[in-house]
N, C-alpha and C positions, 0 to 999 in steps of 0.2 A: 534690637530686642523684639519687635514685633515680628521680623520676618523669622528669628528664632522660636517664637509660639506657635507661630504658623505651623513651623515644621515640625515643631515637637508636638503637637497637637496631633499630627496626620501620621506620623510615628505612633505613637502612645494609645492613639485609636482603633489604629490598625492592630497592634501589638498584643492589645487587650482582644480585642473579636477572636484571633488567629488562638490565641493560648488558651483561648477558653473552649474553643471548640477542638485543639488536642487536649485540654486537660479534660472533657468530657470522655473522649474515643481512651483516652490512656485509662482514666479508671474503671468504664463500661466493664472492659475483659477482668481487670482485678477485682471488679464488684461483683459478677458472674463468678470466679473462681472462687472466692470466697461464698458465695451466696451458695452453692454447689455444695460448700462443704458443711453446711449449716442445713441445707435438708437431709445430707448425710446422717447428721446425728455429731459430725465431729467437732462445731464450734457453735457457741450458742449465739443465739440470733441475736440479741444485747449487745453483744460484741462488734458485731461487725460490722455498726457504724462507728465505732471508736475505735476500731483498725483501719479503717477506710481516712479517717482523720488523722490519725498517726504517720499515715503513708502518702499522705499530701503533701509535705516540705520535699520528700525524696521524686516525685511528680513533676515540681514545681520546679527544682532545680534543672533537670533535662528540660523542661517544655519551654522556659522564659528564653534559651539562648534562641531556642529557633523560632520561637516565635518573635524574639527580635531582627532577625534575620529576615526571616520574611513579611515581617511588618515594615522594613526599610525599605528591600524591595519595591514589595507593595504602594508603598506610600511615596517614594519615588522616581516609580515607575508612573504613576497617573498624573505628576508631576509634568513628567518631561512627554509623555502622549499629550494634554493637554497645554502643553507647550510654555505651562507654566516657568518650568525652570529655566525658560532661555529667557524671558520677563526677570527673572531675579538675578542671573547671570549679567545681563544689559545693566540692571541698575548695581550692580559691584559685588556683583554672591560669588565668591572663586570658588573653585573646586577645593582648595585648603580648608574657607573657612565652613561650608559646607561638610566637610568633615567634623571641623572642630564643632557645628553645632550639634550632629550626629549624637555622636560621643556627649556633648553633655547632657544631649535629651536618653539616651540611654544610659547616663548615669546613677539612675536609682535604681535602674535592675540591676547592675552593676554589684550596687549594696546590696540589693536586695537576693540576688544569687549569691554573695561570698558571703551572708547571715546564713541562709537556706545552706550550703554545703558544710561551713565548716560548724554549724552548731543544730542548729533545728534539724536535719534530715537526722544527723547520728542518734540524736535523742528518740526521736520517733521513730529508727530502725530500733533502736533497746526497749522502746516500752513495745512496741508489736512481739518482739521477742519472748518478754518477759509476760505477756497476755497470753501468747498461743504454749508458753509453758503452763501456766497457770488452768487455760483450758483442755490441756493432754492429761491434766494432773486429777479434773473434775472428775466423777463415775458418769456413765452412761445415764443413771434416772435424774442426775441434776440438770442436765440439758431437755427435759421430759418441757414439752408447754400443754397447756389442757385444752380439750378438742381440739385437737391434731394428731391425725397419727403419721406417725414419725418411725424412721427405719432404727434400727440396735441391734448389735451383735455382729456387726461388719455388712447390714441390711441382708440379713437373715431371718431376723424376727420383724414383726409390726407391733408398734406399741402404741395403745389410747386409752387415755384417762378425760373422765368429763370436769376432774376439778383437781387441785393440787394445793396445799397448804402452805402460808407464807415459807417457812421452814423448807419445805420440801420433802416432809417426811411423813407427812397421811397423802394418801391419794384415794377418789373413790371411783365408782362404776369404770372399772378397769379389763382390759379388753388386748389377751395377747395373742399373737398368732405366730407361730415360730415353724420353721422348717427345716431346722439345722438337728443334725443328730445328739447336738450337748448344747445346753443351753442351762442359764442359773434359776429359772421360772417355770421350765419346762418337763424338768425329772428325768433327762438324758434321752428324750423323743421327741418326733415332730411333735405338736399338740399345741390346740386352742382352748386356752383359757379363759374364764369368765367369771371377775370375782367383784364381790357387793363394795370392796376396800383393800386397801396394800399400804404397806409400812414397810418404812427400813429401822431395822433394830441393829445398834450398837451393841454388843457384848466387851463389855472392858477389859471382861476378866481374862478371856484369849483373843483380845485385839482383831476381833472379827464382826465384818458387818453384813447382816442378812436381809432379803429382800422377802418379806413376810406378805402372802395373800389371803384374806379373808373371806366365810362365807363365798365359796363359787365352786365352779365345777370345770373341771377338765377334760378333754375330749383328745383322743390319744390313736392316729393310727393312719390307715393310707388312704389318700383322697381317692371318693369312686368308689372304693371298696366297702361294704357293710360291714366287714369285720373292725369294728374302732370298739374302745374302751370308753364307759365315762364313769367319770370319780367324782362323787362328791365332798367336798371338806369344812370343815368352818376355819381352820388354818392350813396353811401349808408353806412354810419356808425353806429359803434354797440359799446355800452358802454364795455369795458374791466373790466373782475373783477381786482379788485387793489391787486398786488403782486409785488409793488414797497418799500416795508416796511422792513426795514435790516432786516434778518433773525437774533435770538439771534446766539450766541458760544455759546457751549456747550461743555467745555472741560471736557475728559474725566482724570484719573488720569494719563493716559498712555501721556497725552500731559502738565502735570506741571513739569517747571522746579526742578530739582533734589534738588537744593537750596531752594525751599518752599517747599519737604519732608523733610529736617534733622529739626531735634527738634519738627517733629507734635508729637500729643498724639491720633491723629483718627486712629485708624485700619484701615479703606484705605488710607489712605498716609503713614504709616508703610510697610503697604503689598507691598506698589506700588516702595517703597526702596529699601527693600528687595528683589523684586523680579528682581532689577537692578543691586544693589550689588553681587546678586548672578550669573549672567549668567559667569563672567569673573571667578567666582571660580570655575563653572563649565568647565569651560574648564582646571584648573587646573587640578581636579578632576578625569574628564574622562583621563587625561594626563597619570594620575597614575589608570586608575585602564586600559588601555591600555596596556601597557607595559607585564603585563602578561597575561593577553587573547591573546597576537600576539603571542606566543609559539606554535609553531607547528612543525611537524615533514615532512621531502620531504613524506613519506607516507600518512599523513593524509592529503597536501594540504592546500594551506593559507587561504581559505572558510572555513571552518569546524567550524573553531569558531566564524563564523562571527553574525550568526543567536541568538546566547545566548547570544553574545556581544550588538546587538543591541537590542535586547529585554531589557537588564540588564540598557542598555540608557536612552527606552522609560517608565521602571519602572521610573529610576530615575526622568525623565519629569513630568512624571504622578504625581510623591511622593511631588516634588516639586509645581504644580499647586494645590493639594490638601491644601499642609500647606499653601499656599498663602491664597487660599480660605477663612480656617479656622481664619484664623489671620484678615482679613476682617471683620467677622463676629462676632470678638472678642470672638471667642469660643476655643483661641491657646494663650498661652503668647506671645506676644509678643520680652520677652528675648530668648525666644525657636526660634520660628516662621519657617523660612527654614532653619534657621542654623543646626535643629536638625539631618537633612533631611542631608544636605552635612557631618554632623559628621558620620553620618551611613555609607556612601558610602565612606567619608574616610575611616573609619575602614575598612571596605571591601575590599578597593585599598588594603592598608597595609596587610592585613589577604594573598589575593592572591599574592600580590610583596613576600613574604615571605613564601610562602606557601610552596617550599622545604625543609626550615630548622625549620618548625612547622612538616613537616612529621616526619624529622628526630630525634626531640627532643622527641614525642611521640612514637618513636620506639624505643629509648635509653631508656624513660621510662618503655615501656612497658617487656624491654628486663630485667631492673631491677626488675619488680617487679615479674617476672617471676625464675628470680636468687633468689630473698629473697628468693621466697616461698618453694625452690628446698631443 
């Protein structure tokens, strides 16, 4: 047991460094593409760290396999440079039970990726879902924050308010600048506006909602040019287009529970099974075909095989999103589908875990049939 903590420790340590700095690099870009749409005007800033949360189980399930992978690697490769593992091989570590400890030190990612695919990721793809309906569904001045100005109207207009009201419906010292030829603030012209207050008024009675400016003045006409208009008003309101209408859900396959995929017969909810079931045997997988890519020598350095090792991964990624594909399309049995894909790569594991006493049996052959022939 203690030579088993050892390892799982140097696994588990490595495991955790590697996943943390992809799971940094994987959300960087999704934090940026969100963030991007949030200075937009098209998702409120509130939001987008409770979509960034939601979209962490779906993260976590791609990153744990290869960062078990290359935390094996890793941790077995500095083993066998430091010459350590020939010290535990002398005192009775086989290559078998080395494996077997492998495997039960990456046994809780094991759990921990077949929890993460078949329940947490799907839940967390259906609330992102049902959040970014929820905020297509908001108007435009509900994503308004004060002192900011923020783009609207597909970042045609500039809009700034210095205060806004719990509700959302007084704003005051308001400040528009629009360049579009139609506009709900603007009276169908470019023009800058400049008003003391703004309110949005409900009318019940025709189900319409208006965006009301107070006290200011508007300035109307072509920049450069002295010929502009200014108007002054103590109101002025402008019909809103209606985008108070619940946007549909539209769940992807990646957001139905794992319980309405068992017993479908559609090739997307099979693939969408499959390709759940499968992440957690991938990490078995990579487990075992680990073990023998980390062989190296203090001469050749624990990099050396790191480059074919992770190429050998991203085949397998690739092998695996192709059959998903094909299974979709119902152009793969479905009895096959990506099982065929991990029986490959099993065989593979097996062929290299064994691949010393596959040398040797062919050299015992070849030494026989060299003896007949003599």
């Amino acid at each position: 047991m203690i030579i088993f903590r050892y390892l799982a420790k140097e696994i588990l340590f490595t495991l955790m460094a590697v996943s943390g700095v992809l799971l940094l690099i994987f959300m960087s870009g999704t934090f940026v593409r969100y963030l991007s749409a949030a200075a937009a005007g098209d998702l409120s800033p509130q939001a987008l760290l409770v979509i960034m949360g939601y979209r962490l189980p779906g993260f976590l399930e791609l990153i744990l396999p290869l960062g078990t992978f290359i935390g094996v690697l890793l941790a077995y490769g500095r083993l066998y440079v430091e010459s350590e593992m020939v010290v535990l091989s002398a005192c009775g570590l086989s290559q078998r039970r080395l494996l077997g400890y492998t495997l039960l030190a990456a046994s809780p990612v094991i759990i921990a990726v077949s929890v993460l695919s078949l329940y947490l990721s799907p839940k967390g793809v259906a609330a992102v879902e049902t959040l970014m309906a929820e905020q297509r569904s908001r108007g435009e001045f509900e994503l308004i924050m004060p002192e900011q100005f923020q783009p609207l109207n597909k970042g045609n207009a500039t809009f700034y308010t210095e205060h806004i009201s719990e509700d959302k419906a007084d704003l005051s010292q308001v400040f528009i600048a629009d360049k579009s030829t139609s506009s709900v603030v603007t009276g169908g012209e470019s023009a800058v506006v400049r008003a003391v207050g703004a309110r949005q008024w409900f009318d019940e009675n025709f189900q319409r909602r208006y965006f009301v400016l107070d006290d200011g003045k508007r300035y109307s006409g072509i920049a450069g040019n002295l010929d502009y208009h200014e108007v002054s008003f103590t109101s002025f309101g402008q019909l809103m287009e209606s985008n108070l209408r619940q946007a549909q859900v539209r769940y992807r396959v990646d957001a139905e529970p794992t319980a309405n995929l068992i017993n479908s017969s559609e090739p997307l909810l099979i693939a969408g099974l499959q390709w759940r079931l499968s992440l957690p045997i991938l990490v078995v997988v990579v487990c075992l075909l680990a073990v023998p890519l980390s062989r190296t020598s203090p001469r050749q350095g624990r990099y050396l095989g790191m480059i074919p090792a992770i190429l050998l991964y991203i085949i397998y990624l690739v092998a695996l999103n192709a059959a998903r594909d094909q299974v979709k399309l119902a152009k793969l049995d479905p009895a096959l589908g990506l099982w065929v894909v991990h029986g490959v790569f099993f065989g593979l594991a097996l062929l290299l875990f064994n691949w010393g006493n596959v040398r040797r049996w062919w050299k015992h052959r070849a030494s026989a049939e060299v003896q007949a022939h003599a």
